[in-house]
Each structure stands twice: as structure tokens, then as C-alpha cells.
Residue, then its C-alpha position, 0 to 999 in steps of 0.5 A: x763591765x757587762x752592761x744588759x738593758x732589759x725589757x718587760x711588757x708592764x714596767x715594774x711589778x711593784x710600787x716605790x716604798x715596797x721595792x726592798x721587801x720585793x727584792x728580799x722575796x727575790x733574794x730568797x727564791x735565788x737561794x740567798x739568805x736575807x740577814x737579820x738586822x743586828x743593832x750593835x754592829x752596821x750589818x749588811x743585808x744578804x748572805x749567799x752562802x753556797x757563794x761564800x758572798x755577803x751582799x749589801x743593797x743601797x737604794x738612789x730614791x731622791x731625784x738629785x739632778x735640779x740639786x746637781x744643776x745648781x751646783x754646777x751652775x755655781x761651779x761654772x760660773x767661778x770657772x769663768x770668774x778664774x778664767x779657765x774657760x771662756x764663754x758668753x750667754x748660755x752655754x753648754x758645758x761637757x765634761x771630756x771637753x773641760x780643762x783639767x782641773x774643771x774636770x777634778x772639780x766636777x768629778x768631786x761634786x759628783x764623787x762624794x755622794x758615791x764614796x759615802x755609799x760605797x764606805x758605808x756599805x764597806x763598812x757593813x760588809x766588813x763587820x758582818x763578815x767579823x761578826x758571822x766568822x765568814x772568813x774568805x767570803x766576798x762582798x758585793x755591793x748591789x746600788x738600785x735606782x728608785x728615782x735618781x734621774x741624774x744617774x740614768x747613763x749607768x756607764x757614766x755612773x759606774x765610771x764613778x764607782x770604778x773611780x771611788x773604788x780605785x786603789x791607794x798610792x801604795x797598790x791597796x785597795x781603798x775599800x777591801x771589802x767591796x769585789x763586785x758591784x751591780x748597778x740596776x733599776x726596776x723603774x727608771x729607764x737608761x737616759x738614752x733607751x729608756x730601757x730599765x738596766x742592770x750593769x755589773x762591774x768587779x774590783x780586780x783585774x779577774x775574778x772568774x766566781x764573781x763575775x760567773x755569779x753577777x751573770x747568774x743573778x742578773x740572769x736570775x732577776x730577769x727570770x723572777x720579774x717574769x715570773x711575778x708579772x706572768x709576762x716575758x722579762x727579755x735581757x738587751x745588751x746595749x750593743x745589741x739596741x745599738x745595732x739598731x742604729x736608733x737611740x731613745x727606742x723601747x723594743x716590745x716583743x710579743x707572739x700569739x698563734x693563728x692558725x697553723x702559724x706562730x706570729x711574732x710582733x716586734x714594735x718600736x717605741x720613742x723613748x725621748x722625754x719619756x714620748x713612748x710613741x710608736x714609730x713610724x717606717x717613711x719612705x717611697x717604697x720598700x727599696x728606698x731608704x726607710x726613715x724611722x720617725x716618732x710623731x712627736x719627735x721626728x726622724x730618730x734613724x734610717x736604714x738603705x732599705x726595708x729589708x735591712x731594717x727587717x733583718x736588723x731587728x730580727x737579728x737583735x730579736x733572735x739573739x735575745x730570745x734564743x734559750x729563752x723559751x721565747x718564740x723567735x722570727x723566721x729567716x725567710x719571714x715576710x713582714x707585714x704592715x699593720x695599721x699603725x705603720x708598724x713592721x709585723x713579722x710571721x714565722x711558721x709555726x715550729x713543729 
């Protein structure tokens, strides 16, 4: 599973009810083909033909997570009642750490909704494929978050598709149709970076063409949003954020030139509860342990020194921009404060 978070100065380019006429804009400039709705059959939405792929969107709009919430109060409480846990007053429930059969319940509560929209789409593949005679074409499933707030940790929520999608008792696939699947959103953020996200995952054990193709295309609508906003749309693996060694953040990259010289600004943002205030460095001096504070909500990280966080966020920066286009940050930078406490790194210009 490849999982890129992905950043853009202004969010996204387009409002809630116009998302699929936007992606279909996207789907075109990619070279795909938007299919023509055919009422007697369910057909699906995209053919990239010189993939021999036939692609269905689906689309979370309904924020589920207070509906979610009382089901699972309701679940638990009948776990008490059974006795298969024991707790008193409040108390938080976590699924790894639940019994068995507690976990089987609640993974069924949250299955159901995902084996409707896989099937579906299963569906609408499969007759399309019959229909337009596309024998030996794959089909992709791409699912979009446009609200959903309860399925914001796209790992957990591709762990539900992989679970969905998992092979019968007799080693077939349950739902023949479906290859690969993309997990992405364009204006809700991931629950722990608040970054937008694109994840892709795909059925079989290899499958070198489908997942050389969810590369390119994940690649191919970062380039679009770019391209639309005018503004630099960078890709962040999730590892890559990780080394930061900060969580709930949103990293913002921006160059301007001054001089002889091509300054790179790097600022970091508290993502927790949606804050997007800037943090702060803390510390005695630049060979003390530097303490990365939100205003709102205090310490979110620490690094030994302010040299190691300088070189830790250069090395995330420049590992994102290199063969992007972006102007990355100097190895002998120097950085310097700007007025909010912000860490500011200058490189040369390059000739």
C-alpha cells in the first residue's frame, strides 16, 4: 500500500458539489476517456484505454462519524451486559485491544457500508467491460472523501477495503472485477497531519501495470491541482512527515528570489482540531533541546538541537522537491528567525 500526503498552498481549487466535473476535467487532461452514461446497463465512469483500465469513482460526502458514535455506544454497552469486557464510568474502547468476537462485531459495523460500495462498483465495472467488449481490461476503483470525517486514517480505511476485498474459502477472489483501488481526498485532511491524501493499494500479491499506473496517476493529479491553482501541489510520504518527529503538523514550502539569492521558506503548522497555528521553536539557545510548541496546544515535538531540526526538515523538504521543479535548500544554509519564531532557510541562488 503507497501512501502520499500532499500539500497545496490554498487547499482545494473547487467547492463540494462540483468535485466530479472537476476530476472528470482531470481524467480527460490525463488521457482518459469519461464514459457516457448507458441507462440499461450500471456502467462505470472511465476508460483509460491505452491502459486497458476501466475505472469507477465513488464518492464519501456524508460525514458518518456521530452515526458511527452511537452505534458503537450501543454495541459496547451490550458488550458489558454479555461480560466480554469490564469497565466503569466513561471509558475508551480500542480496537486491537478488544476480544475477539468484540473486534468481529465492530469490524461488521464498519464493513458494511465498504462492501456496498466495492460491490457496486464491481458491478458497474464488470457490465461495462461486457458491454464495450473490453476483454483482458483491469478495473480500478478510485473512492474520494468529500466529508466523511470517520474515515480520515486512510490506512485504517484501506485495511477495510483489503478486508472486503479478501479472497473466498475456495482461493477466488470475491469480487473479480476490482484490481486496484485509490483512496484520496481533496478537501478533508488525514486525522493525524491534517494533510490531504492519496493512497493506493491493489488485489493481487504483484501487479507490476497497475501499480506503475496508480503511481503515475497519483503523480498525474498532483501535476493537475498545480497546474489549476498556479500554486506548487508537493507529494509527502507519510514517512517522510514522520521523520519530522511532529504529528498534526501541515508543512508549507514557498521561494521568492532576493538579490543574487533564492530564499526557501519552510513553516510548520498545528493541524490538532483543525488550530493551523504556527508553531513555535522554545528553547535556551541553539545547542539546547528545542521544543516545538503550538500556541493553542502546547508542545507537539522536540529535536537535541536546532541544528537537527534545520537538517531534518531540509532533508524532508528536498527529498519532496528534487525532479519537481521546486527550489530546494542548500546544505551549508544558514537559517534565520523570522518574526513569528519561524525557522527561515536561504540557499544560493543556482546558476
Amino acid at each position: 500500500m503507497r501512501i502520499v500526503l500532499l500539500w497545496t498552498v490554498r487547499g482545494c481549487p473547487v467547492n463540494k458539489n462540483k468535485f466530479r466535473h472537476f476530476f472528470e476535467r482531470f481524467v480527460t487532461d490525463f488521457g482518459g476517456e469519461v464514459l457516457a452514461e448507458v441507462h440499461s446497463v450500471p456502467y462505470a465512469d472511465f476508460l483509460f484505454r491505452g491502459n486497458r483500465i476501466v475505472s469507477e469513482l465513488k464518492t464519501l460526502e456524508e460525514d458518518k462519524s456521530l452515526h458511527h458514535a452511537r452505534k458503537l455506544q450501543a454495541l459496547a454497552w451490550n458488550w458489558l451486559r454479555r461480560g466480554l469486557v469490564m469497565a466503569f464510568g466513561r471509558f475508551r474502547i480500542s480496537l486491537p485491544h478488544l476480544p475477539q468476537p468484540c473486534q468481529r462485531e465492530w469490524l461488521d459495523i464498519l464493513e458494511r457500508p465498504v462492501e456496498k460500495l466495492i460491490r457496486d462498483a464491481n458491478r458497474q465495472i464488470r457490465s461495462t467491460k461486457a458491454h464495450l467488449k473490453l476483454e483482458g481490461h483491469k478495473g480500478l476503483l478510485l473512492i474520494a472523501n468529500d466529508g466523511n470525517f470517520l474515515h480520515t486514517d486512510p490506512t485504517n480505511y484501506m485495511i477495510l477495503v483489503s478486508r472486503v476485498l479478501k479472497k473466498r474459502k475456495d482461493g477466488k477472489p470475491r469480487f473479480p472485477h476490482i484490481d486496484g483501488v485509490c483512496y484520496f481526498s481533496y478537501r478533508v485532511g488525514t486525522k493525524d497531519e491534517g494533510m490531504l491524501f492519496w493512497v493506493s493499494g491493489i488485489v493481487a500479491e504483484s501487479d507490476p501495470m497497475m501499480s506503475a499506473f496508480q503511481k503515475k496517476m497519483s503523480s498525474g493529479w498532483c501535476a493537475y491541482l498545480s497546474k489549476v491553482t498556479r500554486q506548487p501541489v508537493v507529494e509527502f510520504s507519510k514517512n517522510e512527515i514522520d521523520q519530522l518527529g511532529l504529528t498534526r503538523v501541515r508543512v508549507e514550502i514557498s521561494g521568492r528570489i532576493e538579490g543574487d539569492q533564492h530564499i526557501v521558506s519552510v513553516q510548520v503548522f498545528c493541524q490538532k482540531d483543525g488550530c493551523g497555528k504556527a508553531i513555535n521553536l522554545v528553547s535556551d539557545g541553539p545547542d539546547t533541546r528545542q521544543w516545538v510548541e503550538c500556541p493553542v496546544h502546547g508542545a507537539i515535538g522536540s529535536f537535541e538541537n536546532l541544528a537537527e531540526y534545520e537538517k531534518t526538515l531540509r532533508d524532508v523538504v528536498n527529498r519532496t522537491t528534487a525532479g519537481r521543479g521546486l527550489q530546494g535548500i542548500d546544505s551549508d544554509a544558514v537559517g534565520q528567525i523570522q518574526d513569528a519564531d519561524l525557522r527561515r532557510f536561504g540557499a544560493k541562488k543556482q546558476e
